[in-house]
KOLLUMDO-148435 format. One record per residue: x, y, z of N, C-alpha, C in turn; chain; residue in one letter; residue number from 1. Coordinates in Angstrom, 1 decimal. Last residue first. Layout:
# KOLLUMDO-148435
ATOM, X, Y, Z, X, Y, Z, X, Y, Z, A, A, NUM
...
# end
This chain:
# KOLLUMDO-148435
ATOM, -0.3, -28.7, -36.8, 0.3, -27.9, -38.0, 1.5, -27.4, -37.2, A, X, 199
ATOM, -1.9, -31.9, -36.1, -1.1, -30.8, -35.4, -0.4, -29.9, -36.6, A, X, 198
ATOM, -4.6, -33.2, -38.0, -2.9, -33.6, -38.1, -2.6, -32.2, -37.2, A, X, 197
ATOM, -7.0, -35.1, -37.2, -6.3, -33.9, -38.2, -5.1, -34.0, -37.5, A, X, 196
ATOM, -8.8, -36.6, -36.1, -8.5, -37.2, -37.6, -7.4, -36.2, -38.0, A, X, 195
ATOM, -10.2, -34.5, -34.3, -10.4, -35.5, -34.3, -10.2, -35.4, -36.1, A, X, 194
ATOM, -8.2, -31.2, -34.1, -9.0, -31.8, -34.1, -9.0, -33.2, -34.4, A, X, 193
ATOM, -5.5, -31.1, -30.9, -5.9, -31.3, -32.9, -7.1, -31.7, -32.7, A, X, 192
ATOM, -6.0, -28.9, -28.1, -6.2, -30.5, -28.6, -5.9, -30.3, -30.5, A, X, 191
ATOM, -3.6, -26.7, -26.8, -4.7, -27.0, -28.0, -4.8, -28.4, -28.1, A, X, 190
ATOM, -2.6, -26.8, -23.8, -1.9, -27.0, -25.2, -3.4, -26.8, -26.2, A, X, 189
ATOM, -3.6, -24.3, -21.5, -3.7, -26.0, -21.8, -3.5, -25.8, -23.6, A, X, 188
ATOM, -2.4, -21.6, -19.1, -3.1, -22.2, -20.2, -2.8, -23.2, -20.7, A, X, 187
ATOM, -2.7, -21.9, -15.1, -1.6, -22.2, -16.7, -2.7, -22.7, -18.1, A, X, 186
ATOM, -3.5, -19.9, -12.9, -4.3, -21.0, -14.2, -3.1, -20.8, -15.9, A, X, 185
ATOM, -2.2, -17.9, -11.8, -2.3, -19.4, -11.4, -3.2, -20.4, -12.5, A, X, 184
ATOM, -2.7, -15.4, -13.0, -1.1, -15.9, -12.9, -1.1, -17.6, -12.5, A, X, 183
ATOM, -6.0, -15.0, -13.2, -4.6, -15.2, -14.1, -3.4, -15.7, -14.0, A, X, 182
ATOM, -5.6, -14.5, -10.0, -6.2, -16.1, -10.6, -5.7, -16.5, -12.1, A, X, 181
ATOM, -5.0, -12.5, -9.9, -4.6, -13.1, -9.1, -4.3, -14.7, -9.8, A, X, 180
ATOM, -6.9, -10.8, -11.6, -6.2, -10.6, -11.8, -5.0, -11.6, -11.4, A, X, 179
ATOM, -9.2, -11.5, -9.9, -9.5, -12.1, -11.1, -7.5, -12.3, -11.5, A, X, 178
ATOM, -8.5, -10.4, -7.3, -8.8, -11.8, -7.2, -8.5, -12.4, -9.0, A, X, 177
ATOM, -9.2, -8.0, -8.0, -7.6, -8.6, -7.8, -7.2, -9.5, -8.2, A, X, 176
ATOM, -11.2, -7.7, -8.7, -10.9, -7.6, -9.9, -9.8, -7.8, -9.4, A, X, 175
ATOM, -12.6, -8.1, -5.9, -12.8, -9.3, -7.2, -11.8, -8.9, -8.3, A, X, 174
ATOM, -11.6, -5.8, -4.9, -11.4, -7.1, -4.4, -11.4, -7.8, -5.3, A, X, 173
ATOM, -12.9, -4.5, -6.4, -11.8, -4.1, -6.3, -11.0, -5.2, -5.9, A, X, 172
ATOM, -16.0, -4.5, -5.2, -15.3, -4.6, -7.0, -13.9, -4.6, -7.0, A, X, 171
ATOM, -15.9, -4.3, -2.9, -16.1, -5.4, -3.1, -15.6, -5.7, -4.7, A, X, 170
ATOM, -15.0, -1.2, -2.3, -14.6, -2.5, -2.4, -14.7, -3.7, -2.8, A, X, 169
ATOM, -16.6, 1.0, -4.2, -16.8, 0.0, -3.8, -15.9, -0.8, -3.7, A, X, 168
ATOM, -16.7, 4.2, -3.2, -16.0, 3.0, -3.6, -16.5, 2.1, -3.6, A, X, 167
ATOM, -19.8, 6.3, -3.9, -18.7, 5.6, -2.9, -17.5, 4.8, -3.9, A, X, 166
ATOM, -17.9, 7.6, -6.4, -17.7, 7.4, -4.8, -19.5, 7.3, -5.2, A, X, 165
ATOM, -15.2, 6.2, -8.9, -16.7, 7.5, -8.7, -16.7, 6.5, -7.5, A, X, 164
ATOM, -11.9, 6.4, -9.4, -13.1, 5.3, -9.9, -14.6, 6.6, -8.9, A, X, 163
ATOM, -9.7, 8.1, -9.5, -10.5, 8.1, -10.6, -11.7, 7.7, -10.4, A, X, 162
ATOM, -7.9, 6.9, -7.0, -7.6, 8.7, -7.6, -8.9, 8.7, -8.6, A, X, 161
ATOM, -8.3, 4.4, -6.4, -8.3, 5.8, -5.5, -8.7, 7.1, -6.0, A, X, 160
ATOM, -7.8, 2.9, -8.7, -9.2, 3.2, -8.3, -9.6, 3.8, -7.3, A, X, 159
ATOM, -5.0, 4.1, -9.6, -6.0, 4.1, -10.1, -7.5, 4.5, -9.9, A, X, 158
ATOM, -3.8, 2.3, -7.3, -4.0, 3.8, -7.4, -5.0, 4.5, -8.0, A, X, 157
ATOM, -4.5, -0.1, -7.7, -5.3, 0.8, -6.0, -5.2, 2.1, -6.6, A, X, 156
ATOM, -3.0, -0.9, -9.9, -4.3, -0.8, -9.9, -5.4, -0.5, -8.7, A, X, 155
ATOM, -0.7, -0.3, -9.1, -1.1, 0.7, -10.2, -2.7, 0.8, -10.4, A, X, 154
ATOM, -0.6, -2.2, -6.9, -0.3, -0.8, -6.6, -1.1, 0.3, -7.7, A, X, 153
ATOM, -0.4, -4.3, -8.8, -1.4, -4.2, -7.7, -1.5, -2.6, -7.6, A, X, 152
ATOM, 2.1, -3.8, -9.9, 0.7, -3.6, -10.9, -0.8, -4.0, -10.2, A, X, 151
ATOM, 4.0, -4.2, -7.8, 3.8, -2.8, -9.0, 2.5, -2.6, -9.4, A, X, 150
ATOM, 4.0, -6.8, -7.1, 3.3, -5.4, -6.1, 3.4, -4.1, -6.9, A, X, 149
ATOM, 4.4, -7.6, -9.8, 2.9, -7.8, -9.2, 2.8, -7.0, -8.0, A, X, 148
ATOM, 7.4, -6.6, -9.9, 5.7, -6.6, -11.2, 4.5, -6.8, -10.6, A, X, 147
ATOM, 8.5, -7.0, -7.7, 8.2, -6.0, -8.1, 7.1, -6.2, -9.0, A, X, 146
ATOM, 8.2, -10.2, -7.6, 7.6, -9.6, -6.3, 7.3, -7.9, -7.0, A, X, 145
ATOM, 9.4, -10.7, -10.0, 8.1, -11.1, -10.4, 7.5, -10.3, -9.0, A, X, 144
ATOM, 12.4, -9.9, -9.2, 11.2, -9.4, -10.4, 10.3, -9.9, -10.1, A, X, 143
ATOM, 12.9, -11.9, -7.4, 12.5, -10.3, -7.0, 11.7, -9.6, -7.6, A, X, 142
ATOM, 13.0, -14.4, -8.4, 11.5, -14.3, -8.4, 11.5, -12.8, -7.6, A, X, 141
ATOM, 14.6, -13.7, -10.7, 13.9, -14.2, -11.3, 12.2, -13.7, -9.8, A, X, 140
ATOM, 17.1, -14.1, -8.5, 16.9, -12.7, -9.4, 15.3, -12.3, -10.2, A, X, 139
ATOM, 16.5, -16.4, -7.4, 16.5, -15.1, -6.8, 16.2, -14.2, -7.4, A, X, 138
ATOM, 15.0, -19.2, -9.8, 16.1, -18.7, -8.9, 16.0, -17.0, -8.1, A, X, 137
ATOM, 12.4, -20.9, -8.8, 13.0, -20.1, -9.8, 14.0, -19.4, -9.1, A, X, 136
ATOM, 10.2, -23.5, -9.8, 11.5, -23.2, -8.9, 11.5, -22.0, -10.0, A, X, 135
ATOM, 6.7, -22.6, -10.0, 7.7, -23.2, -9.8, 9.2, -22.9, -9.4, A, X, 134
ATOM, 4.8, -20.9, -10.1, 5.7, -20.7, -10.7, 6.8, -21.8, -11.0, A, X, 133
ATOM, 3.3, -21.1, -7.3, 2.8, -20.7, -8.3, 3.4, -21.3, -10.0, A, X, 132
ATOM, 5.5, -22.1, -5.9, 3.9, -22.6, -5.8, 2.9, -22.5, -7.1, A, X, 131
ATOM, 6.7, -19.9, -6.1, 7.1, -21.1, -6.1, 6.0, -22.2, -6.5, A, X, 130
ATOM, 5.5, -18.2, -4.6, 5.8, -17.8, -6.1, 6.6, -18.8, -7.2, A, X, 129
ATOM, 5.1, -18.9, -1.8, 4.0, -18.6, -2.9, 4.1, -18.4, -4.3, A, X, 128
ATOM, 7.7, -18.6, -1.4, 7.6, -19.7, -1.0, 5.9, -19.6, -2.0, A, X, 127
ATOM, 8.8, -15.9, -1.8, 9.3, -16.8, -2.3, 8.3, -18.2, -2.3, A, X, 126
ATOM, 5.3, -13.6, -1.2, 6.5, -15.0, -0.3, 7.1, -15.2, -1.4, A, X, 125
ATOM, 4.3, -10.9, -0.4, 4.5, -12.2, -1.4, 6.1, -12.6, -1.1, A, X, 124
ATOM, 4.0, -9.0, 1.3, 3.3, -9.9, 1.5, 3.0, -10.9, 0.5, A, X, 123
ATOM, 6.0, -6.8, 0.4, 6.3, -7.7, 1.9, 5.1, -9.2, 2.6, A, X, 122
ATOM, 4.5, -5.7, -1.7, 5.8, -6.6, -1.9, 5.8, -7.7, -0.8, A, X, 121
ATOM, 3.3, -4.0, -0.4, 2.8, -4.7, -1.2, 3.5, -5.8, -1.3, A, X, 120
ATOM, 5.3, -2.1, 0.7, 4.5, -2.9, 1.3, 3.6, -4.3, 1.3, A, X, 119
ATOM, 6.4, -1.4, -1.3, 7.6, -2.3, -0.5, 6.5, -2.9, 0.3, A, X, 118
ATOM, 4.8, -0.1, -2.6, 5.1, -1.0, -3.8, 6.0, -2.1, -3.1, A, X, 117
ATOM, 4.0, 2.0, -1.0, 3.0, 1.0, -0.9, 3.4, -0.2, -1.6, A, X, 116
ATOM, 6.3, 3.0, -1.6, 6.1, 2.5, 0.2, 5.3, 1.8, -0.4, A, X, 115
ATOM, 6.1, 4.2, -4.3, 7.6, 3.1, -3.6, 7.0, 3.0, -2.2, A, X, 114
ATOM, 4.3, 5.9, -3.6, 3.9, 4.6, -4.6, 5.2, 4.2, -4.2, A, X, 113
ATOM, 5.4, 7.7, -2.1, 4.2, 6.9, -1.6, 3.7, 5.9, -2.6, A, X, 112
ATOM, 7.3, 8.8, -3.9, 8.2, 8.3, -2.6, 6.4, 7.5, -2.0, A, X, 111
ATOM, 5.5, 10.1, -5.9, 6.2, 9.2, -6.3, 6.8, 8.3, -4.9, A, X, 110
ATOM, 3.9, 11.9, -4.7, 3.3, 10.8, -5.1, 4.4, 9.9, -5.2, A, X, 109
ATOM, 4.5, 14.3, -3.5, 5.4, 13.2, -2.5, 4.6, 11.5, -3.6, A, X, 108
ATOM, 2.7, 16.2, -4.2, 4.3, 16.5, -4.4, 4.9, 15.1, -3.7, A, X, 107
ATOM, -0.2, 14.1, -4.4, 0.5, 15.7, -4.6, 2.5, 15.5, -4.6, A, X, 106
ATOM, -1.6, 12.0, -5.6, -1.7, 12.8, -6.6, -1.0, 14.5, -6.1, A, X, 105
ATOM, -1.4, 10.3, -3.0, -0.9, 9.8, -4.7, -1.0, 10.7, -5.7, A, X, 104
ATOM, -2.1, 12.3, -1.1, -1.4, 11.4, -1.3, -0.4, 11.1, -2.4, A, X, 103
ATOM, -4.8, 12.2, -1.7, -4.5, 13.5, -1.5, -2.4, 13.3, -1.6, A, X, 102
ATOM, -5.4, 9.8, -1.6, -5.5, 10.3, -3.3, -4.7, 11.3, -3.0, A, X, 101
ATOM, -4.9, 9.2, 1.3, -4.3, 8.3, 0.1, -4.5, 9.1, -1.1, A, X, 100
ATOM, -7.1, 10.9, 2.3, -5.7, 10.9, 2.7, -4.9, 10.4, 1.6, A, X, 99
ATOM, -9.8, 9.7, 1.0, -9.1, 11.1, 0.9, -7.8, 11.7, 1.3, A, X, 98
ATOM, -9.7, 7.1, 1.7, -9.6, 7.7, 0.6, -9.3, 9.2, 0.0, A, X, 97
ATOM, -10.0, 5.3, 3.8, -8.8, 7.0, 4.0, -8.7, 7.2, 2.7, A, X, 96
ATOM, -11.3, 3.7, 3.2, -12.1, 4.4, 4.3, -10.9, 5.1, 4.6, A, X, 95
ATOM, -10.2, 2.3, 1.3, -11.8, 3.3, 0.4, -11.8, 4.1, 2.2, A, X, 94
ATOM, -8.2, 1.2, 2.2, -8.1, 2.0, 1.4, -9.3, 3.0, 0.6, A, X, 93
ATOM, -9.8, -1.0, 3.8, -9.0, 0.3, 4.2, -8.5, 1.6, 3.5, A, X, 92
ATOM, -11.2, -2.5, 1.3, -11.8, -1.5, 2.9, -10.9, -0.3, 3.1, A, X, 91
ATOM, -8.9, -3.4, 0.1, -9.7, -2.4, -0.1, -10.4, -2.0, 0.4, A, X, 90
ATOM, -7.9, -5.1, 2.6, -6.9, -4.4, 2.0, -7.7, -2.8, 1.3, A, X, 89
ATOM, -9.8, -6.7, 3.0, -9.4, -5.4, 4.2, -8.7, -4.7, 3.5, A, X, 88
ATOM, -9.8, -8.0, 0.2, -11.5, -7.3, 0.7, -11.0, -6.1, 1.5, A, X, 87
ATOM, -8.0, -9.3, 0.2, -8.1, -8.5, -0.8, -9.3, -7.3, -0.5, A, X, 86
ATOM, -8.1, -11.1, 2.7, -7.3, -10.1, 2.1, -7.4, -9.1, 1.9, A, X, 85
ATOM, -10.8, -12.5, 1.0, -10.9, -11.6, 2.4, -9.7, -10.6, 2.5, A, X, 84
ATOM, -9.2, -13.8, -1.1, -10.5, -12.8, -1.0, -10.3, -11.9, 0.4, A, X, 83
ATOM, -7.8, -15.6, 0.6, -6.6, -14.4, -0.5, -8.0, -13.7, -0.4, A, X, 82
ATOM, -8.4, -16.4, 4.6, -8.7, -16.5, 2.8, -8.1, -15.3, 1.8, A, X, 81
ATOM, -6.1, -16.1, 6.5, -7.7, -16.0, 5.8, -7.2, -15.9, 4.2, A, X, 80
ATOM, -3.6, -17.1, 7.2, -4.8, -18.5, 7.5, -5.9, -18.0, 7.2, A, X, 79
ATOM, -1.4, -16.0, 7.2, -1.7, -16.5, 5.6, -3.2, -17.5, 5.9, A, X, 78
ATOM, -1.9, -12.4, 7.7, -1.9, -13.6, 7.9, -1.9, -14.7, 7.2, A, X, 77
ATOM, -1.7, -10.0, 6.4, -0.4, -10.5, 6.8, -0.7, -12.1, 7.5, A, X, 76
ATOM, -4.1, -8.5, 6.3, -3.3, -8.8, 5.2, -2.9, -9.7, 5.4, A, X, 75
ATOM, -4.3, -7.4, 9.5, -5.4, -7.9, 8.6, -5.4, -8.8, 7.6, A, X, 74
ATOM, -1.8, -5.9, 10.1, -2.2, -7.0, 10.6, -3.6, -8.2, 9.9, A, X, 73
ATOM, -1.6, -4.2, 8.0, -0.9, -5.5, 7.5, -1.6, -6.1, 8.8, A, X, 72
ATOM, -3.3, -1.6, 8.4, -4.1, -2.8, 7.3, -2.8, -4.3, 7.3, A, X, 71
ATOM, -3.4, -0.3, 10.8, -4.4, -0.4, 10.3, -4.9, -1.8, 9.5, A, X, 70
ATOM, 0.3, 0.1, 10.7, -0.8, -0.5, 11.9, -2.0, -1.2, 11.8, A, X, 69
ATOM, 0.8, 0.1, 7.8, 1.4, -1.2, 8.8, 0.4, -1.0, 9.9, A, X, 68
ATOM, -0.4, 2.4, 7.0, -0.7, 1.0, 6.6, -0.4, -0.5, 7.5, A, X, 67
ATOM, 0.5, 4.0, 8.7, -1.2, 3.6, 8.7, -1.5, 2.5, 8.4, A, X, 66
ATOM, 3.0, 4.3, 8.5, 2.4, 3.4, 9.7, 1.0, 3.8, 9.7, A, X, 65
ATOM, 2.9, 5.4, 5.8, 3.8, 3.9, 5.9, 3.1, 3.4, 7.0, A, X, 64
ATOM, 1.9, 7.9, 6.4, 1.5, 6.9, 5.2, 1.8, 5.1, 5.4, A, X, 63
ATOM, 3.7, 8.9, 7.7, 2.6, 8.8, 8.4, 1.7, 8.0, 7.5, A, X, 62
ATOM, 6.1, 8.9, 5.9, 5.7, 7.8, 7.4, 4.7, 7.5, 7.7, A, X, 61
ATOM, 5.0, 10.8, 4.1, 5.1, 9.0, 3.9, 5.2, 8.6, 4.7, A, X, 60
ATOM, 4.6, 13.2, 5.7, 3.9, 12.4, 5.0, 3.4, 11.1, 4.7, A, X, 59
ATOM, 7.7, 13.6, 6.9, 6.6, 13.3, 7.5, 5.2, 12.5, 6.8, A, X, 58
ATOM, 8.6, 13.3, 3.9, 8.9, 12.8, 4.4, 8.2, 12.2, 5.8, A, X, 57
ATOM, 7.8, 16.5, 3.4, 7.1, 14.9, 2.4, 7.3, 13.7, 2.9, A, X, 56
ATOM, 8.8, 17.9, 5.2, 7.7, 17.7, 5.1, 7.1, 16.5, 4.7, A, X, 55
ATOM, 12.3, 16.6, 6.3, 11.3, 17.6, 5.6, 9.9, 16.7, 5.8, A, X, 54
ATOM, 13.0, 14.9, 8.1, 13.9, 15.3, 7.0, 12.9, 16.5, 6.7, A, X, 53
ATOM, 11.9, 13.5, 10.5, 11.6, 13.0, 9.7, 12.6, 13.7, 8.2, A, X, 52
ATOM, 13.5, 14.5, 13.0, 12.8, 13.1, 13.2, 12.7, 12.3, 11.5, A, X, 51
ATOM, 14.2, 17.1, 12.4, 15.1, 16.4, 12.7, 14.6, 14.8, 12.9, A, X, 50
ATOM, 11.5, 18.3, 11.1, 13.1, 18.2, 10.6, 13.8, 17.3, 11.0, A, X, 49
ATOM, 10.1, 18.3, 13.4, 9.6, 17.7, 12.3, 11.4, 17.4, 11.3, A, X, 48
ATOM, 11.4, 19.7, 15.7, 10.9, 17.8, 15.5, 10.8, 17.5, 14.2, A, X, 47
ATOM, 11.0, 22.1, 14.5, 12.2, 21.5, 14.3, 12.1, 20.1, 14.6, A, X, 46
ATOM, 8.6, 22.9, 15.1, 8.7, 22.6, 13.4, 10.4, 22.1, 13.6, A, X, 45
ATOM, 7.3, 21.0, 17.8, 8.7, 22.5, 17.3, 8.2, 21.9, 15.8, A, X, 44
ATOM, 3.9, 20.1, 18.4, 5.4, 19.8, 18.8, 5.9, 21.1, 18.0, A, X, 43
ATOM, 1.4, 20.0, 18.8, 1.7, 20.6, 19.5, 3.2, 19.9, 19.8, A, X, 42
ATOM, 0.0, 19.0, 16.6, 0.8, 18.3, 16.7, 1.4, 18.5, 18.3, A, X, 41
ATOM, -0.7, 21.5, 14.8, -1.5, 20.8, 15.0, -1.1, 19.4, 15.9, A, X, 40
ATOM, 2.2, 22.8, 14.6, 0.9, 22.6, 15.5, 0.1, 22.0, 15.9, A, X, 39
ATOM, 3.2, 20.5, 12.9, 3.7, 20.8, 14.5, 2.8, 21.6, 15.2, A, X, 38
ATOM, 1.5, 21.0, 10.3, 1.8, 20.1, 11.0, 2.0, 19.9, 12.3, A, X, 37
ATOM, 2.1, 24.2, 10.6, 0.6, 23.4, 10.3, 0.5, 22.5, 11.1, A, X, 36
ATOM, 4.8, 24.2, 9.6, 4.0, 24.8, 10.6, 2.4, 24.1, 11.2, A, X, 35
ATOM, 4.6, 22.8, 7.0, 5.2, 22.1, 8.4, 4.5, 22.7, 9.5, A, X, 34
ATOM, 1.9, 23.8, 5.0, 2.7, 23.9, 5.6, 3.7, 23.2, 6.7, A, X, 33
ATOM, 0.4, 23.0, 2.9, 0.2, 21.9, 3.7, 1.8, 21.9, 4.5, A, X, 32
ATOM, -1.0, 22.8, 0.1, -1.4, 23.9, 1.0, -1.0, 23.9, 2.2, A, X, 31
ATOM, -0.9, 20.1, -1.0, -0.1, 21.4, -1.8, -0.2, 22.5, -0.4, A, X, 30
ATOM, -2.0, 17.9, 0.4, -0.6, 17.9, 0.8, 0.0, 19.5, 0.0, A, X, 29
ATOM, -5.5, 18.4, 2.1, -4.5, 18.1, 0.8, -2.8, 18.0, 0.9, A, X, 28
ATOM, -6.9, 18.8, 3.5, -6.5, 19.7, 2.8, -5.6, 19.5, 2.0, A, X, 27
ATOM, -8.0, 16.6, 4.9, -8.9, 17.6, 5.2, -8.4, 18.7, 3.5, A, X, 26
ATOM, -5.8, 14.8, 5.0, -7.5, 14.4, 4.4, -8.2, 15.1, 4.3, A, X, 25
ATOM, -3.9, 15.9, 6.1, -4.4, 15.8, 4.3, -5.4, 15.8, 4.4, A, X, 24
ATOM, -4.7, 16.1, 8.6, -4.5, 17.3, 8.1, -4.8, 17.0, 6.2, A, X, 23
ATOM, -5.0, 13.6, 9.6, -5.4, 14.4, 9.6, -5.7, 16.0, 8.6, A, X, 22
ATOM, -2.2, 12.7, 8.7, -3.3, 12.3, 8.2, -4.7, 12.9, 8.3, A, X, 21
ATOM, -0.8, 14.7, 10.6, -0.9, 14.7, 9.2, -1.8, 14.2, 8.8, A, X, 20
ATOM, -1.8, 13.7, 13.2, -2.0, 15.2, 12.8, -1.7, 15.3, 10.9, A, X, 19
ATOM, -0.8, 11.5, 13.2, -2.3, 11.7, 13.3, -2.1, 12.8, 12.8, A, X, 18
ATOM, 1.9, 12.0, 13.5, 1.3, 11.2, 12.4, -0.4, 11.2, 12.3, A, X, 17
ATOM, 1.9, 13.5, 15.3, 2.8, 14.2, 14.1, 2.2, 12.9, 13.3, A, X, 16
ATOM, 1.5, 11.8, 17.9, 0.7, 12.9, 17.7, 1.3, 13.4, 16.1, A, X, 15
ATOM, 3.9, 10.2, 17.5, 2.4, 9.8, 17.1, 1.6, 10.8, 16.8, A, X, 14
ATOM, 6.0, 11.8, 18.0, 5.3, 10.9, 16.8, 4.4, 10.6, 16.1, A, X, 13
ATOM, 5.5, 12.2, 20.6, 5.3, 13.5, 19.8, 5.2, 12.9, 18.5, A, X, 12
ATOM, 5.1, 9.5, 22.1, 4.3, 10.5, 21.8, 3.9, 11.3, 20.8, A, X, 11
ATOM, 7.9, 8.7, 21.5, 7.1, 8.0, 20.9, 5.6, 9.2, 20.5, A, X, 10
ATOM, 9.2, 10.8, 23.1, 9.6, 10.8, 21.6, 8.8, 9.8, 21.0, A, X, 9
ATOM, 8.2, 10.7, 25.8, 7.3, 11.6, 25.3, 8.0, 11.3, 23.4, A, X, 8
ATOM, 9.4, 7.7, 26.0, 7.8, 7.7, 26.2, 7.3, 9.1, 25.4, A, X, 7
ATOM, 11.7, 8.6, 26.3, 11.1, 7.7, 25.3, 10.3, 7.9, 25.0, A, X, 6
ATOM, 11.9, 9.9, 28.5, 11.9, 10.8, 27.1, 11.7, 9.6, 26.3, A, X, 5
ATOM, 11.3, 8.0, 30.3, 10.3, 9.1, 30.0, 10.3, 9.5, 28.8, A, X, 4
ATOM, 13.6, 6.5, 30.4, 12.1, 5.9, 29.8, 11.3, 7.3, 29.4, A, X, 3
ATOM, 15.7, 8.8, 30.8, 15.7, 7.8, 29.9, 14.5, 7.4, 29.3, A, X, 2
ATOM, 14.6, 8.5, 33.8, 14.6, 9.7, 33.0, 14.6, 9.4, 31.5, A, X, 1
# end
């Protein structure tokens, strides 16, 4: 008995996260009743309350496990290449481009820039920042995980909400990569010129 109602509480979930994603992509998050949702969903508007809190709430989840289903398996490996990465990462994000903007630009933008900012986050290592950076104590390298899944994030949002369609991935990708490649190329002292004295 137990398993079952598992089974249908997984269900009604799922169905309530397709049905959102669904449903923005089509209409946005302003127009974007609960009712709607649970229909479309064929669950109670009260699931939705008691599972998720409110509306916006449903939203981000359904935000949160796209990303985790869809794009960290892809991400999350460290044996492809940082390009390629950068490449599914931007794939995924040009091919629910209208979920995502609809997303980042309505009533829940700010609680969906903090998911993608933890998600983003969840895929820089201490052990990479190290590498990079050298030793650096705890406090030192949380910051540096926020700044760069900050200003990754600032720059998906960005070319979600503004850049002209199609998308192109492949630009998005490189301009990470560029961005990427900044933080690992330490700039080299100035030589003095030949015969001249350092000032």
């Amino acid at each position: 008995m137990q398993d079952r109602q598992s089974r249908q509480v997984l269900r009604n979930r799922a169905a309530l996260m397709s049905a959102a994603v669904r449903l923005v992509s089509e209409r946005g998050t302003t127009a974007l009743p609960v009712i709607d949702l649970s229909e479309a969903a064929n669950v109670s508007r009260q699931l939705v309350y008691i599972q998720f809190g409110d509306r916006d709430g449903l939203l981000v989840a359904a935000a949160t496990e796209l990303v985790e289903r869809e794009l960290m398996p892809e991400v999350a490996d460290d044996g492809v290449a940082h390009h390629q990465r950068l490449l599914a990462m931007a794939r995924h994000f040009a091919g629910h481009r209208p979920f995502y903007r609809a997303m980042l630009t309505g009533s829940c933008a700010f609680a969906m820039t903090r998911a993608l900012n933890r998600l983003f986050g969840s895929l820089i290592t201490p052990a990479g920042l190290r590498e990079v950076f050298g030793d650096l104590d705890e406090t030192t390298t949380e910051d540096l995980k926020v700044m760069i899944s900050g200003g990754t994030g600032a720059i998906v949002n960005d070319w979600l909400i503004d850049a002209a369609d199609p998308l192109d991935a492949e630009e998005l990708a490189d301009r990470l990569l560029h961005v990427a490649t900044a933080f690992t190329v330490r700039p080299t002292a100035p030589t003095p010129a030949s015969g001249g004295h350092p000032r």
